[in-house]
N, C-alpha and C positions, 0 to 999 in steps of 0.2 A: 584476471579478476578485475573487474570494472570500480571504483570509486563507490558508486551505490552497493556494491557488491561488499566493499571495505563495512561501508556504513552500516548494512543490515547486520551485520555480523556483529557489530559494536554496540548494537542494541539487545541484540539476542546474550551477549554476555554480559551486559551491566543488567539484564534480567535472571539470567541462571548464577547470577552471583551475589543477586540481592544487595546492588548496589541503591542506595539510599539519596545518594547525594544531589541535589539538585545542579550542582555545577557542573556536575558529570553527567547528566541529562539534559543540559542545554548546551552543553559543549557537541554533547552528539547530536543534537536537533538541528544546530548551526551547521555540524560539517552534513548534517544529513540534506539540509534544504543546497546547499551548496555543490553539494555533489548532484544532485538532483537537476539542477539550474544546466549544471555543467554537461549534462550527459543527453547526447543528440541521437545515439545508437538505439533504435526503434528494441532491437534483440534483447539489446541488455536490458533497458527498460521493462520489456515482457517479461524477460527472468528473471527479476526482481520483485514482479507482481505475483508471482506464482511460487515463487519461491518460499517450503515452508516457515524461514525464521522471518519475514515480512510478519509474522503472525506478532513478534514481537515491537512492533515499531507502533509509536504513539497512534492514536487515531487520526489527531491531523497531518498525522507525517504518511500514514497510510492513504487518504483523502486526496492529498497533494499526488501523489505515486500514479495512483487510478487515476486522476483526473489527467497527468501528464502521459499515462500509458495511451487513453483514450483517445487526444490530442494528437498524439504520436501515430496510431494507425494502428492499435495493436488491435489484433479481429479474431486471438484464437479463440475455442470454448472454452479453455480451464481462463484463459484472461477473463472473458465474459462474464463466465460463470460467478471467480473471484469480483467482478467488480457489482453485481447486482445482490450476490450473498451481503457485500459491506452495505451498501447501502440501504438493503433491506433492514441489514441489523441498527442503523445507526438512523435513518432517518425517524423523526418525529412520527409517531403515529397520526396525526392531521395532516403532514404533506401527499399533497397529491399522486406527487411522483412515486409515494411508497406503495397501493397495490401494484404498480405495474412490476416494483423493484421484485417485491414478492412472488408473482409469477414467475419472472424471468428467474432467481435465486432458485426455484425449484423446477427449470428448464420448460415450465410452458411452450418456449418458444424459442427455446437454444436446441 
């Protein structure tokens, strides 16, 4: 079990446990971006993006993830799939970028 692998995990339950605390939410943000920084293994990285408790990680922790997947060389479809669904969902409706996210999010061209 990888670092990022620790981290998603620590978000998923300071979520199913309706943890409140701020300090305990940047506590995990920090070892989140840190482990993140830290971890060079193309795999784990893709298993982390696909992975379903990712679902629970901040938006810009999730943003950072996909963008380092990306970076990284990950090329599956469920990675693809996961990084244009986010995108779709999150970018501004005036970004350019968002019909194409939208296509790509409902496999136009995956």
């Amino acid at each position: 079990m990888s670092m990022l692998d620790l981290c998603i995990s620590t978000f998923a339950e300071l979520d199913k446990n309706h943890v409140t605390s701020k300090l305990l939410w940047n506590d995990a943000i920090k070892d989140f971006y840190d482990a993140l920084n830290a971890e060079n293994n193309k795999s784990n990285i893709e298993a982390a993006v696909v992975d379903k408790r990712s679902l629970y990680l901040p938006i810009e922790c999730k943003f950072k993830l996909l963008e380092k997947a990306k970076r990284a060389g990950c090329d599956s479809f469920e990675f693809w799939q996961d990084y244009y669904k986010y995108k779709a969902t999150y970018l501004e409706p005036d970004n350019p970028e968002r019909p194409f996210a939208l296509e790509m999010a409902n496999g136009k061209y995956l």
